[in-house]
PAVO-816761 format. One line per 5 residues: number of its first residue (from 1); their letters; for each residue z, y, x of N, C-alpha, C, O. Coordinates in nm, 2 decimals, always signed. Layout:
residues N
NUM	a	Z,Y,X,Z,Y,X,Z,Y,X,Z,Y,X | ...
end
This chain:
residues 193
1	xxxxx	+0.30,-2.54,+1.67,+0.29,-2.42,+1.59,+0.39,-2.44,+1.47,+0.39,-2.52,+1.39 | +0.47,-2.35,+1.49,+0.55,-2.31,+1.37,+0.51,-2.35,+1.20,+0.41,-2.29,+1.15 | +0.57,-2.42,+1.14,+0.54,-2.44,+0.99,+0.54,-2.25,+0.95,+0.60,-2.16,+1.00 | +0.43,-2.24,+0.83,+0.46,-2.13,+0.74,+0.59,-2.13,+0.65,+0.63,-2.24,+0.63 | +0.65,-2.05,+0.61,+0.77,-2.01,+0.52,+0.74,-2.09,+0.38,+0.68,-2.20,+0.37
6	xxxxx	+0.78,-2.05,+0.31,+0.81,-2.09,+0.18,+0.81,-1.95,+0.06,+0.79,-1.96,-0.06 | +0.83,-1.87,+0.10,+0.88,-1.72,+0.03,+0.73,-1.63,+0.04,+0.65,-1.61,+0.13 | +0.72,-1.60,-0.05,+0.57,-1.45,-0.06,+0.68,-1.38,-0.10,+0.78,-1.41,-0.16 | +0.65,-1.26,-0.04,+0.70,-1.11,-0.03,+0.56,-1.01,-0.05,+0.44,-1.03,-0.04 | +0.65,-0.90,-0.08,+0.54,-0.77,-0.12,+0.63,-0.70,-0.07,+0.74,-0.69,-0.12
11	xxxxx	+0.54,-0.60,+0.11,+0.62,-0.52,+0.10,+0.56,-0.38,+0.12,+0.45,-0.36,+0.18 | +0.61,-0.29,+0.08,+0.61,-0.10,-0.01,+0.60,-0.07,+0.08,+0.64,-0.15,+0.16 | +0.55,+0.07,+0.14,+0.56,+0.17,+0.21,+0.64,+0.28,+0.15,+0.67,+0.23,+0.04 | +0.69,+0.39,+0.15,+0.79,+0.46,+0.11,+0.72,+0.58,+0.04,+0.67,+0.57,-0.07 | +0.71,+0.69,+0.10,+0.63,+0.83,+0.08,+0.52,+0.79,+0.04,+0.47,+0.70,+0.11
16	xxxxx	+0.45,+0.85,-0.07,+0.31,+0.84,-0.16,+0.25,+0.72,-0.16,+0.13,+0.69,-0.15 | +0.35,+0.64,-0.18,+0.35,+0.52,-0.25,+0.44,+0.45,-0.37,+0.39,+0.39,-0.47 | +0.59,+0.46,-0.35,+0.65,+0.45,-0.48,+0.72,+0.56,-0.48,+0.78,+0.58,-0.58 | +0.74,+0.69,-0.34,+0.80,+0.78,-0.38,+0.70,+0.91,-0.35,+0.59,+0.89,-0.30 | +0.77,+1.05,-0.40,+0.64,+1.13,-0.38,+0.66,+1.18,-0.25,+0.76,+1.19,-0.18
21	xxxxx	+0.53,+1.22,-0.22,+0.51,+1.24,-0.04,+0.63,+1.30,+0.00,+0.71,+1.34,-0.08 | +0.64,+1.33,+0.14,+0.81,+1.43,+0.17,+0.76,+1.56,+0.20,+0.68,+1.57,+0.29 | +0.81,+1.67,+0.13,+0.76,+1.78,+0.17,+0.90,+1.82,+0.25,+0.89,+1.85,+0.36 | +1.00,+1.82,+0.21,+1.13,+1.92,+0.25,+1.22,+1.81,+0.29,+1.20,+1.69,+0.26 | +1.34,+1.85,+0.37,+1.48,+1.75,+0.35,+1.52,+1.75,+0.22,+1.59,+1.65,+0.20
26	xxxxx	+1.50,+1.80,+0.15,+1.56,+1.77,-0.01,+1.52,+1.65,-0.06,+1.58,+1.61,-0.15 | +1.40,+1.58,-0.01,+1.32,+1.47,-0.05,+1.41,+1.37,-0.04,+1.44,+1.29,-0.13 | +1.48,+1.35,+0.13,+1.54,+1.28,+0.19,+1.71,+1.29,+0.15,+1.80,+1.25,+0.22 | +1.75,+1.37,-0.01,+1.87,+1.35,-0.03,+1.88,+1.27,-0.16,+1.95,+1.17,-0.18 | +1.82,+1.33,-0.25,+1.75,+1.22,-0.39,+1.60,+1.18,-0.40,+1.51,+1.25,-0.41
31	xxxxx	+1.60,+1.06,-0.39,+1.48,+1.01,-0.40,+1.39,+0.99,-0.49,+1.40,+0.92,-0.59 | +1.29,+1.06,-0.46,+1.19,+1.07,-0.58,+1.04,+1.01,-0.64,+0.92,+1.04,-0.61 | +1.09,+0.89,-0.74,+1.00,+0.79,-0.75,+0.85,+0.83,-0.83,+0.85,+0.91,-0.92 | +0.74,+0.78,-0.79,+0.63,+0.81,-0.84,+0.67,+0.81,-1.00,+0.79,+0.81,-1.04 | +0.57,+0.81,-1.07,+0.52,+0.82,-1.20,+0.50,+0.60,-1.16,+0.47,+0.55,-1.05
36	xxxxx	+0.53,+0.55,-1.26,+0.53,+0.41,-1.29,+0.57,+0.32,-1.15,+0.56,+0.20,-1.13 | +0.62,+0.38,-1.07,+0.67,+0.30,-0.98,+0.80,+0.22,-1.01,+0.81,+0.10,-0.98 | +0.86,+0.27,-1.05,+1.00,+0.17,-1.10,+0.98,+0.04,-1.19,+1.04,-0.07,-1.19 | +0.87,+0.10,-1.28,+0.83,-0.02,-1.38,+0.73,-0.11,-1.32,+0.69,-0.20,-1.39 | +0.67,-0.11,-1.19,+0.57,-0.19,-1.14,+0.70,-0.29,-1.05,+0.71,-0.41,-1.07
41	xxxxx	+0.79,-0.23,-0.98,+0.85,-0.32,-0.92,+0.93,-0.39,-1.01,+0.93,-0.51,-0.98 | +0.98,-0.37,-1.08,+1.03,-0.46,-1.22,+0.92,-0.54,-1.28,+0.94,-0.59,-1.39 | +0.81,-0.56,-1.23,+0.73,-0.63,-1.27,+0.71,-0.76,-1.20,+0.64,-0.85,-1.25 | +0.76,-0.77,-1.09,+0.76,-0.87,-1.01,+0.88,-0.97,-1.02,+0.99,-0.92,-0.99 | +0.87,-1.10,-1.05,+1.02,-1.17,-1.06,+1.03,-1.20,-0.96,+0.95,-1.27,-0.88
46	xxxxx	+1.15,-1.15,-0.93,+1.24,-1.20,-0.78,+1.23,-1.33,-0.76,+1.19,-1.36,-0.65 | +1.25,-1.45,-0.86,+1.28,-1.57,-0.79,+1.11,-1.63,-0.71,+1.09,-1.73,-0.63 | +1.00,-1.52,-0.77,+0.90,-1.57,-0.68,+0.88,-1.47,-0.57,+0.87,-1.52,-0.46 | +0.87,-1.32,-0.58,+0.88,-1.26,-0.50,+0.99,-1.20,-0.41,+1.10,-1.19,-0.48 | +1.00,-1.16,-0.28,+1.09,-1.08,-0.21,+1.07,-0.98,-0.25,+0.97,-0.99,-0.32
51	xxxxx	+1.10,-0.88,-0.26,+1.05,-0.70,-0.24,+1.13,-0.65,-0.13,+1.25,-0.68,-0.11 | +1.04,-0.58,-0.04,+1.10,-0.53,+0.10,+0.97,-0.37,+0.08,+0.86,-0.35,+0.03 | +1.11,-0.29,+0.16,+1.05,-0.16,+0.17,+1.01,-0.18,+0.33,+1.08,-0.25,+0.40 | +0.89,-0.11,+0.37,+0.89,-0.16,+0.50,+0.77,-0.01,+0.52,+0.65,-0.01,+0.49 | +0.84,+0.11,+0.60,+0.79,+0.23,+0.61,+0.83,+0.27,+0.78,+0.93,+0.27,+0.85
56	xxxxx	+0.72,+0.31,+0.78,+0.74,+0.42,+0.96,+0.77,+0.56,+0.91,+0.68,+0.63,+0.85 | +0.91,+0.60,+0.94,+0.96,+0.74,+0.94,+1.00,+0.81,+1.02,+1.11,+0.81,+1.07 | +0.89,+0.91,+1.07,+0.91,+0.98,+1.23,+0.97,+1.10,+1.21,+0.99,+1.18,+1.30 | +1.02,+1.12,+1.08,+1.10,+1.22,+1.11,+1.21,+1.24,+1.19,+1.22,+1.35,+1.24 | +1.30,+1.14,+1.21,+1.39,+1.12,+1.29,+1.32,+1.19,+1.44,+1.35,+1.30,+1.49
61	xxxxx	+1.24,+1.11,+1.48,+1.19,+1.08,+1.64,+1.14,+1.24,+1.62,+1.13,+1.31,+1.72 | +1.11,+1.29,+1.50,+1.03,+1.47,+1.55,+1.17,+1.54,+1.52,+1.18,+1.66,+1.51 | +1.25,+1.48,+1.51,+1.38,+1.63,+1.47,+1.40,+1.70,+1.36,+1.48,+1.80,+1.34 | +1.33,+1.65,+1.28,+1.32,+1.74,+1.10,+1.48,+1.62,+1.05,+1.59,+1.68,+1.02 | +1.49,+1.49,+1.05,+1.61,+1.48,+1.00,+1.70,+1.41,+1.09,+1.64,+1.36,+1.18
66	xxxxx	+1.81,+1.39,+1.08,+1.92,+1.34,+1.13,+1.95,+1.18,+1.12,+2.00,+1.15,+1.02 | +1.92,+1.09,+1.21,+2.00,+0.97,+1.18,+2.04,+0.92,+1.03,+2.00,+0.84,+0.95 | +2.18,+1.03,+1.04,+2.29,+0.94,+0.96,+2.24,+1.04,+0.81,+2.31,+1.03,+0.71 | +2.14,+1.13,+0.83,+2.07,+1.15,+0.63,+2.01,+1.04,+0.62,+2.05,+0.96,+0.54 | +1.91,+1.01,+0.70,+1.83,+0.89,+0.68,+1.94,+0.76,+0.66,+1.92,+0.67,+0.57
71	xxxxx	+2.02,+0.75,+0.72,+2.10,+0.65,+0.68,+2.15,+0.65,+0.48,+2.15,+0.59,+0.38 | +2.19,+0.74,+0.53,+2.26,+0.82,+0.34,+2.12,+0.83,+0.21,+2.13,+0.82,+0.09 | +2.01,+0.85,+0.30,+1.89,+0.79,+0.17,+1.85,+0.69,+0.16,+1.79,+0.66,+0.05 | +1.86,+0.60,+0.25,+1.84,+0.44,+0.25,+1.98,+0.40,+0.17,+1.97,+0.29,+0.11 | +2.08,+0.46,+0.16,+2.18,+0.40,+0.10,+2.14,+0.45,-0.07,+2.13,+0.36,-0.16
76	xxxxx	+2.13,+0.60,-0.12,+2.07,+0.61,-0.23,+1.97,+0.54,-0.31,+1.98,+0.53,-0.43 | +1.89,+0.50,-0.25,+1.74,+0.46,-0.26,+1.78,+0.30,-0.34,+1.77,+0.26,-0.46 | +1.85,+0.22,-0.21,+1.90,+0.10,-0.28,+2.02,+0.14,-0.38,+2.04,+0.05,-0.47 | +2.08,+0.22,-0.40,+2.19,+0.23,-0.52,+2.10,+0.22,-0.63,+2.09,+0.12,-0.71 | +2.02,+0.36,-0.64,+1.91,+0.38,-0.77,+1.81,+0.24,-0.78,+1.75,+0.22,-0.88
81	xxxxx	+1.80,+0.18,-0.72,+1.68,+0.03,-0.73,+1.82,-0.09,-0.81,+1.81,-0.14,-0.92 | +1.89,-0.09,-0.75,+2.00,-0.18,-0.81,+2.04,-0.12,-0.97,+2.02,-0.18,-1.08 | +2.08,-0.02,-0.96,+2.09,+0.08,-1.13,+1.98,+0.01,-1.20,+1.99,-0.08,-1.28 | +1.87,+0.06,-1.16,+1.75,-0.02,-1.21,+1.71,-0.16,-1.26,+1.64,-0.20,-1.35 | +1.77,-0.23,-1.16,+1.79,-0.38,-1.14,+1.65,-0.45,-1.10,+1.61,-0.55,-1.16
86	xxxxx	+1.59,-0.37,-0.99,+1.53,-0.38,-0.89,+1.60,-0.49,-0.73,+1.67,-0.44,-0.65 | +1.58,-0.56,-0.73,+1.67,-0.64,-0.59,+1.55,-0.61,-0.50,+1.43,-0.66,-0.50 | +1.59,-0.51,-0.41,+1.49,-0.51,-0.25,+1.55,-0.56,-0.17,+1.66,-0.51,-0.15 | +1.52,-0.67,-0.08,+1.59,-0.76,-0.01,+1.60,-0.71,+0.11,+1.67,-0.77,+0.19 | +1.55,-0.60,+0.15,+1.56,-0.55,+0.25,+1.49,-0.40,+0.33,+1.36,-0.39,+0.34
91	xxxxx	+1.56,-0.32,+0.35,+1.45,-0.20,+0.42,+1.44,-0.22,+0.53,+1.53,-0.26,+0.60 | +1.31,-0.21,+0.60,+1.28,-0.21,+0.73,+1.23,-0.06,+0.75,+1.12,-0.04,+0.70 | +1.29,+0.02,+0.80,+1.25,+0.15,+0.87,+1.21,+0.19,+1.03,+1.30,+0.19,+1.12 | +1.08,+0.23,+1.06,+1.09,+0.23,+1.25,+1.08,+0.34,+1.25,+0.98,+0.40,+1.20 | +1.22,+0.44,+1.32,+1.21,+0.58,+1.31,+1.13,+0.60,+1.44,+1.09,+0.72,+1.44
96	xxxxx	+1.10,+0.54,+1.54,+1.06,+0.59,+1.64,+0.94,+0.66,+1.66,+0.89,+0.70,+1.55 | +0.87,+0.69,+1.78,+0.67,+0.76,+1.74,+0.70,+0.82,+1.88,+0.80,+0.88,+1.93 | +0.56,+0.77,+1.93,+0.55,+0.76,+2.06,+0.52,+0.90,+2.13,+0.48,+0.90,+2.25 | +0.54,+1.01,+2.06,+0.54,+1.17,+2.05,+0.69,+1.21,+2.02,+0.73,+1.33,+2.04 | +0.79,+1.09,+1.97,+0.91,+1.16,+1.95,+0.99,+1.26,+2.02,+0.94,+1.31,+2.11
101	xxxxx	+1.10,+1.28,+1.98,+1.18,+1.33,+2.06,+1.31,+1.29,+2.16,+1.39,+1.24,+2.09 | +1.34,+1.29,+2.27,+1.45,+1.23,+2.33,+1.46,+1.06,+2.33,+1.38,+0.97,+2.37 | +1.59,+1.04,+2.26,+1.53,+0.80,+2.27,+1.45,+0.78,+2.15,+1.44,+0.66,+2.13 | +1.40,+0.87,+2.07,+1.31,+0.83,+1.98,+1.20,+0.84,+2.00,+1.11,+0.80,+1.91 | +1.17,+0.89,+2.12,+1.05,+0.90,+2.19,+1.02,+0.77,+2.24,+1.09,+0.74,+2.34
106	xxxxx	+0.92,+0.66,+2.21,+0.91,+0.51,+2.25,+0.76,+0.49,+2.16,+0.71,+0.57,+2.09 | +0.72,+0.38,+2.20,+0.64,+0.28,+2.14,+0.70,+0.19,+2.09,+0.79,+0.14,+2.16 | +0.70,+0.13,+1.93,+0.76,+0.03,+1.94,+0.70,-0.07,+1.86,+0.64,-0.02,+1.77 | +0.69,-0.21,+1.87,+0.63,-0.28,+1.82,+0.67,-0.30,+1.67,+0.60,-0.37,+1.61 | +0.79,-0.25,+1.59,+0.82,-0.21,+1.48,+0.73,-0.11,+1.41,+0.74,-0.11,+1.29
111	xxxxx	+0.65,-0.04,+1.46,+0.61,+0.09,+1.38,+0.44,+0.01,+1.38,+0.37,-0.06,+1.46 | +0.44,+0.06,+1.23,+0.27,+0.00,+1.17,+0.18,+0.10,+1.27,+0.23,+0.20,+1.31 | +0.07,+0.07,+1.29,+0.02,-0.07,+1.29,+0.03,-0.20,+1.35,-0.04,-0.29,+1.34 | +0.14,-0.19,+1.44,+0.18,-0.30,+1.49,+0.31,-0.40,+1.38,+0.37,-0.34,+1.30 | +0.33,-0.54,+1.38,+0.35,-0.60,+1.31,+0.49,-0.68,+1.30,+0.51,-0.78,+1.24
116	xxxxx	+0.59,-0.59,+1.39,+0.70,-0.64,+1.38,+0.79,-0.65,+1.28,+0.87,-0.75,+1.28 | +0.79,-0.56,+1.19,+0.85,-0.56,+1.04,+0.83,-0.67,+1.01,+0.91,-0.75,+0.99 | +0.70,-0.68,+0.99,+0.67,-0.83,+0.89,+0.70,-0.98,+0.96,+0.72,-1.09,+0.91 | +0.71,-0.95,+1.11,+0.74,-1.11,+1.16,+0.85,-1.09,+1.17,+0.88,-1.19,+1.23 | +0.96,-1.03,+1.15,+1.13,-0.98,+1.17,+1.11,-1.06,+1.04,+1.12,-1.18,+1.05
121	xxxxx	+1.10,-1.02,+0.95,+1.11,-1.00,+0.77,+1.07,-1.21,+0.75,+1.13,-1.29,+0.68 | +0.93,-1.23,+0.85,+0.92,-1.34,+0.76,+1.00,-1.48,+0.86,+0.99,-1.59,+0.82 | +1.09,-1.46,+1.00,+1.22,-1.53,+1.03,+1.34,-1.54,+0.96,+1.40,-1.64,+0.95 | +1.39,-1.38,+0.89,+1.45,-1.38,+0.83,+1.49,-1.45,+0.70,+1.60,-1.50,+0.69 | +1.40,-1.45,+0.61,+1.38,-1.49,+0.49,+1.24,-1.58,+0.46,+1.17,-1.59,+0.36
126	xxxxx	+1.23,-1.63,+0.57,+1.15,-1.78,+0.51,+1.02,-1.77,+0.47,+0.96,-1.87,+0.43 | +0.96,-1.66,+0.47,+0.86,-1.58,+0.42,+0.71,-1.67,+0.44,+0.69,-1.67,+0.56 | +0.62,-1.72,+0.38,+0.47,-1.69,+0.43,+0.40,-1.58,+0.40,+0.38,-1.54,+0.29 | +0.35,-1.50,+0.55,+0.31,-1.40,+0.55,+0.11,-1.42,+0.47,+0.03,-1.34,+0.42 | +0.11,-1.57,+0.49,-0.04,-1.54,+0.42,-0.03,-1.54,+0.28,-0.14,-1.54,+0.22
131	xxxxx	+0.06,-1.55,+0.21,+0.06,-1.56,+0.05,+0.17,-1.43,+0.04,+0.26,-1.43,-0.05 | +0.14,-1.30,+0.14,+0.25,-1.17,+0.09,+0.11,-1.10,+0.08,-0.01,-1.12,+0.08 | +0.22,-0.98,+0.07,+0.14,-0.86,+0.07,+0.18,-0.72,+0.11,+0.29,-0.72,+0.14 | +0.12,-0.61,+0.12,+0.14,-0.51,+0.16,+0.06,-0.36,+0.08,-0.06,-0.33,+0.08 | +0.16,-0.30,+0.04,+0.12,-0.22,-0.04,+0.15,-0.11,+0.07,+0.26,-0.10,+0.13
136	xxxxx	+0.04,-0.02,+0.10,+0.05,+0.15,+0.16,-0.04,+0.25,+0.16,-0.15,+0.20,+0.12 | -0.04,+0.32,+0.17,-0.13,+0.41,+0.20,-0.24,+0.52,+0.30,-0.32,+0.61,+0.29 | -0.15,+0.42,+0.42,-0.24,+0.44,+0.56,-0.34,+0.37,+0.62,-0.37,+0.26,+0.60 | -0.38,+0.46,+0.72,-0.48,+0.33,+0.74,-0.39,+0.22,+0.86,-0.42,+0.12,+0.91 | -0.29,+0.28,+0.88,-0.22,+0.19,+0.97,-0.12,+0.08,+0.88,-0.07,-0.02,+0.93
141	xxxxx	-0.10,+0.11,+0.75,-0.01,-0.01,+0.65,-0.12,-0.09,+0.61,-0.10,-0.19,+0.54 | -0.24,-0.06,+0.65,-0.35,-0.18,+0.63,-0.37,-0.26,+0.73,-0.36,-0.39,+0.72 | -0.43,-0.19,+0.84,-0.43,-0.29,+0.96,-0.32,-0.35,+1.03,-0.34,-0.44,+1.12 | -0.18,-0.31,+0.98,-0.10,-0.38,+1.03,-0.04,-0.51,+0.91,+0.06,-0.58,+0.92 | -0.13,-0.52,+0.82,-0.13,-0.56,+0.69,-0.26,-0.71,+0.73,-0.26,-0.83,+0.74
146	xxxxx	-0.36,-0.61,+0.75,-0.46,-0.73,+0.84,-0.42,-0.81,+0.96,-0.45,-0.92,+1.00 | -0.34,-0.73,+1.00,-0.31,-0.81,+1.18,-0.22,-0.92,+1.12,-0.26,-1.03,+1.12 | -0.09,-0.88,+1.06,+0.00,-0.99,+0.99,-0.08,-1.08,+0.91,-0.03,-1.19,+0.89 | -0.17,-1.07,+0.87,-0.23,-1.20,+0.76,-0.21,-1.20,+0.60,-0.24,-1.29,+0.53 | -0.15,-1.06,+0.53,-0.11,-1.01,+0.48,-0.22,-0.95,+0.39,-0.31,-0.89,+0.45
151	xxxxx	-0.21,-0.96,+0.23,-0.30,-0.93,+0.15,-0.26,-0.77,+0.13,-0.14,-0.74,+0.13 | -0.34,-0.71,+0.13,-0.32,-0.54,+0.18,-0.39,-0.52,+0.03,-0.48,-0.57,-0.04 | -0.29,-0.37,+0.01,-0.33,-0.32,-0.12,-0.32,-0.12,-0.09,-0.24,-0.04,-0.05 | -0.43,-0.11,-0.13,-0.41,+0.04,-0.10,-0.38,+0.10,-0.21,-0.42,+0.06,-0.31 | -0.30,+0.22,-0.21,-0.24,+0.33,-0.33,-0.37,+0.47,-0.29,-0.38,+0.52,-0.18
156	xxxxx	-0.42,+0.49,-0.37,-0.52,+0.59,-0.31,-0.66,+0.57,-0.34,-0.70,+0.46,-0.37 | -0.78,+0.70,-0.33,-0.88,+0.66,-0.35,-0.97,+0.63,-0.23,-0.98,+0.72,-0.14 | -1.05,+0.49,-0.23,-1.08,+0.44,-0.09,-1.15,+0.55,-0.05,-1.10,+0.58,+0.06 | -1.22,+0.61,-0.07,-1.27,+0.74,-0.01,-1.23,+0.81,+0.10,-1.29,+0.86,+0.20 | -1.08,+0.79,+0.05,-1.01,+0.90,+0.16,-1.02,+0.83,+0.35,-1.00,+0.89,+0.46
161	xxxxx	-1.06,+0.66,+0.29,-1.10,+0.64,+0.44,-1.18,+0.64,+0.56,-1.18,+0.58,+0.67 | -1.27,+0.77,+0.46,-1.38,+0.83,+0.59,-1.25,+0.96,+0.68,-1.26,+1.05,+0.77 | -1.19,+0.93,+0.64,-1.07,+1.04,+0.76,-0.94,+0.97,+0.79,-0.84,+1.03,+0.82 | -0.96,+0.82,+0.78,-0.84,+0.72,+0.84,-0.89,+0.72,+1.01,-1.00,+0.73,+1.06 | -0.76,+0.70,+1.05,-0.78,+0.64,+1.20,-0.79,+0.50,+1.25,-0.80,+0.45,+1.36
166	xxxxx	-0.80,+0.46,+1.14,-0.85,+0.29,+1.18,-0.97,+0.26,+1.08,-0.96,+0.28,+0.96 | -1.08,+0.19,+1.14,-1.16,+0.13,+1.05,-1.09,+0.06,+0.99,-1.03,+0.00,+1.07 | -1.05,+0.02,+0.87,-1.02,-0.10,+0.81,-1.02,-0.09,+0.63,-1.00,+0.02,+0.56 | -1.05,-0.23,+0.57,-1.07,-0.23,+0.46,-0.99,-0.31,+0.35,-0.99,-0.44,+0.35 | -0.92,-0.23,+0.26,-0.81,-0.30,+0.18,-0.90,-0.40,+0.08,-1.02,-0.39,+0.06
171	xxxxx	-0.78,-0.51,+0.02,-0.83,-0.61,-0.06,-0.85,-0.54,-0.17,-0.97,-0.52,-0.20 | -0.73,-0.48,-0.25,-0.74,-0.43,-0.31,-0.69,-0.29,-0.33,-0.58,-0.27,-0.29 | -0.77,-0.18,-0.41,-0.77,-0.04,-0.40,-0.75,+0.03,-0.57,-0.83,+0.02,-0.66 | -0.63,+0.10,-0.59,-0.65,+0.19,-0.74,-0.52,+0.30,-0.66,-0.43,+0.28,-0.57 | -0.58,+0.42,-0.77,-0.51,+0.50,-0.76,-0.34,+0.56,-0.80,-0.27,+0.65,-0.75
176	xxxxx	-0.33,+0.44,-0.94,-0.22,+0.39,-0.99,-0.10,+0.29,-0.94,-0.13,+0.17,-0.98 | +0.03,+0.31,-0.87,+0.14,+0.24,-0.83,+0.11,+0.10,-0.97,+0.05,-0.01,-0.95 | +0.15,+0.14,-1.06,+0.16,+0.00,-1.21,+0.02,-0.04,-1.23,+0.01,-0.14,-1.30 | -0.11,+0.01,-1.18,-0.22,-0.06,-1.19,-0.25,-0.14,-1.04,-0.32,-0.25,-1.05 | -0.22,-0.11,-0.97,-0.23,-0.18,-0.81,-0.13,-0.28,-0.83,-0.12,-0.36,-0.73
181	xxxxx	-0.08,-0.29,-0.90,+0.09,-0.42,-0.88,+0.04,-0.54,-0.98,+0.03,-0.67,-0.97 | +0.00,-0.46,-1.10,-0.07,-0.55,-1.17,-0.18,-0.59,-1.13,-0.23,-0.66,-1.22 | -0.26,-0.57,-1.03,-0.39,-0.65,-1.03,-0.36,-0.73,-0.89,-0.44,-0.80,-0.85 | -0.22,-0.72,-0.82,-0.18,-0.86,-0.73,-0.13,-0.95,-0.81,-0.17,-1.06,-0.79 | -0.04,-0.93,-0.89,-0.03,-1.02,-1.00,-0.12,-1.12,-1.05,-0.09,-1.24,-1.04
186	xxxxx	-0.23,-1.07,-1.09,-0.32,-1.13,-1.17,-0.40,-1.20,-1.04,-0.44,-1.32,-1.05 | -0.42,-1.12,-0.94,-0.44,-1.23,-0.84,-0.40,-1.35,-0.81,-0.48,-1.44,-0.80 | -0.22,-1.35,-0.79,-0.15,-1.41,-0.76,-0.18,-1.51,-0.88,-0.21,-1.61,-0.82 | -0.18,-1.53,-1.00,-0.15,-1.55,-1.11,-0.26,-1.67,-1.12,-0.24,-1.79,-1.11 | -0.40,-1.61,-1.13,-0.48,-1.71,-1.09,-0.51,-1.80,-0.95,-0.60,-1.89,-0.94
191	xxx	-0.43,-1.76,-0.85,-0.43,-1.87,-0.77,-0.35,-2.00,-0.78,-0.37,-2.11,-0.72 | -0.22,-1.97,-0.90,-0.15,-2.11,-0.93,-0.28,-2.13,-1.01,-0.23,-2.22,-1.09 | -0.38,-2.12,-1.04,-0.41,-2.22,-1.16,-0.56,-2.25,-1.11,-0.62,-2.33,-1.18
end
């Protein structure tokens, strides 16, 4: 059996989590960050944490956007995070969905709830996935959050999980981006001690 990593990471979900849900392609040309999301990821020191965006976006695979926009907002997204002086070490995006359209039409073990992002992410960068985390808003960034080993944090009020598609139950739950970051923190915080 493989040694665990060395690196804890926290990784984001995208839409109604640090950015606001997508209604239009306009979403997907400037990116538009919650209320306290910028200042919660500035809250995390890089030399302990990773930050990775790690989001399932089917718009591609349904035909609402194009490849190479999605390419051009993944490039914005990290411009405005660097401005900020934000370091995300990496986006993981699975445009695919097993409903898509043409080669985006697939299963793929990249798309949450399955757990490829995060075992991609923790070969890459050294990661232990049992001292990370996962911040989303579905019930599938949870259970793919449970399947990885991964301390799961929900954005949202737990309620809303009497209409999720997966039973499952986050560690931790608030309705605030900068109050949910800060209370892994303080998690984290008391487990050095």
């Amino acid at each position: 059996m493989a040694r665990p990593g060395t690196n804890q990471a926290i990784f984001f979900e995208l839409h109604g989590v640090l950015l606001h849900p997508y209604t239009d392609r306009e979403d997907y040309v400037v990116p538009r960050f919650v209320d306290g999301a910028l200042t919660a990821l500035s809250r995390f020191d890089p030399e302990r944490f990773h930050l990775f965006l790690a989001s399932n976006q089917c718009d591609v695979a349904f035909g609402k956007l194009r490849e190479r926009d999605f390419n051009r907002f993944q490039e914005a997204l990290q411009a405005k995070l660097q401005e900020e002086g934000i370091p995300i070490r990496k986006i993981y995006a699975c445009l695919y969905h097993p409903k898509g359209k043409g080669r985006w039409k697939k299963e793929s073990v990249f798309r949450k709830p399955n757990i490829g992002m995060f075992k991609m992410a923790e070969q890459e960068f050294d990661l232990n996935l049992r001292r990370s985390w996962v911040v989303g808003r579905e019930s599938a960034d949870i259970l793919a959050g449970d399947r990885a080993g991964l301390g799961t944090a929900l954005i949202g009020d737990e309620n809303e999980r009497r209409s999720w598609e997966y039973d499952v139950k986050p560690h931790i739950c608030s309705g605030d981006i900068l109050d949910l970051c800060e209370r892994i923190l303080s998690f984290e915080t008391a487990m050095l001690h």
